[in-house]
TORKOL-4160 file (C-alpha; in steps of 0.2 Angstrom, whole numbers, padded with zeros to 4 digits, m for minus):
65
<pt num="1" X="0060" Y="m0042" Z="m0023"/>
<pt num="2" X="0054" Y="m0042" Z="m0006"/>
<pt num="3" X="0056" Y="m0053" Z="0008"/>
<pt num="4" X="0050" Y="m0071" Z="0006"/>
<pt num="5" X="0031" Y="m0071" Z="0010"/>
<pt num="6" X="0032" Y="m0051" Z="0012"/>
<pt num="7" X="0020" Y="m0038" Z="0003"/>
<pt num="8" X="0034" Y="m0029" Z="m0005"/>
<pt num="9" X="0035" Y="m0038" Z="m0022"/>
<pt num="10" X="0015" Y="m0035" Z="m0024"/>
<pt num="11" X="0015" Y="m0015" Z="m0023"/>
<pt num="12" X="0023" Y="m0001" Z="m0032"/>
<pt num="13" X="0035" Y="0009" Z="m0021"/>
<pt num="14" X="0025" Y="0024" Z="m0016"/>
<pt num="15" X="0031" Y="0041" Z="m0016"/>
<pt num="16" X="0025" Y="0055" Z="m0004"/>
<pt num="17" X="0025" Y="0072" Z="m0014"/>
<pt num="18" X="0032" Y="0086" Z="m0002"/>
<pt num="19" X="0015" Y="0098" Z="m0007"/>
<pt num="20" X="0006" Y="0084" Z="0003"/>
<pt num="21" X="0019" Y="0084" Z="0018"/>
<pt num="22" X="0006" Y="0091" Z="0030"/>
<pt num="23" X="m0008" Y="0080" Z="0026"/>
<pt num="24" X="0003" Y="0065" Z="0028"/>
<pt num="25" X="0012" Y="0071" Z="0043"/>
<pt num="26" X="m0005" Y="0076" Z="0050"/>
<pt num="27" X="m0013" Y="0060" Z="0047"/>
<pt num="28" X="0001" Y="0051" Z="0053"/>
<pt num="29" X="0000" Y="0060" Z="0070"/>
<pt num="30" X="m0019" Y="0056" Z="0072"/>
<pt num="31" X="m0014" Y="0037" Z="0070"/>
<pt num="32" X="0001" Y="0038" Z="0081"/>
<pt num="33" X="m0006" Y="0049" Z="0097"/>
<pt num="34" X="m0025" Y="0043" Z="0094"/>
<pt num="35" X="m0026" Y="0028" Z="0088"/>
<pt num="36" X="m0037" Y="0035" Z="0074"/>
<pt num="37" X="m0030" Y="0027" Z="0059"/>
<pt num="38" X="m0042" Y="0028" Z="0043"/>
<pt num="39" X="m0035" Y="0047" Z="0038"/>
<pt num="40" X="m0018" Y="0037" Z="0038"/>
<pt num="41" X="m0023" Y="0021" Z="0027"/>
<pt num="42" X="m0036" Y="0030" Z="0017"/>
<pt num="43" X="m0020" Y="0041" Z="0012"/>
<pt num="44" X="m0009" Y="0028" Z="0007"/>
<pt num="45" X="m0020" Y="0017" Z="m0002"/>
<pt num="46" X="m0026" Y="0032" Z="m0012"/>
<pt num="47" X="m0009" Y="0036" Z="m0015"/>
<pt num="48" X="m0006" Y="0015" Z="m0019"/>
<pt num="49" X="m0021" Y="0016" Z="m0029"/>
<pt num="50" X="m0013" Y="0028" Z="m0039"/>
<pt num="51" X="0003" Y="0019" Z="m0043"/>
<pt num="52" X="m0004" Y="0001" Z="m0047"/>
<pt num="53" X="m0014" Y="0011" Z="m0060"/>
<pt num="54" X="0002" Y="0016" Z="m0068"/>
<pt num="55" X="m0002" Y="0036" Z="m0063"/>
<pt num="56" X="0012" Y="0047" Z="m0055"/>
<pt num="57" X="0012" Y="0050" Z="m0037"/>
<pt num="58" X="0025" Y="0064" Z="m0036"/>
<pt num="59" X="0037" Y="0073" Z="m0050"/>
<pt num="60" X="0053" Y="0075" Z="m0049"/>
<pt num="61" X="0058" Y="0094" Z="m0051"/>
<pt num="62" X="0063" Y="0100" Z="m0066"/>
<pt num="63" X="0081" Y="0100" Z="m0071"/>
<pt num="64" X="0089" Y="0117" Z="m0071"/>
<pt num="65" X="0099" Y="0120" Z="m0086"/>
């Protein structure tokens, strides 16, 4: 549970797949240096979008036997 009146109890956690590093880290940039923030939330809430629909957002690796 999150913090009284916080967000954090209404959203899944959301994972960032390392295959999509560069376009998060790339619209993370654009957001931080230029104020241009759309790349940045359309990102997340796809990736949001994704979890409150029950769909993976990442995989865990495959365990090596």
């Amino acid at each position: 549970m999150g913090c009284p009146g916080s967000q954090s109890d209404r959203y899944p956690w959301t994972v960032i797949h390392v295959e999509r590093r560069k376009e998060y880290m790339a619209s993370l940039e654009a957001a931080s240096s230029k104020q241009i923030i759309a790349p940045f939330a359309e990102f997340l809430a796809g990736l949001v979008e994704r979890g409150l629909k029950g769909e993976a957002t990442a995989e865990l690796p495959a365990a090596r036997e």
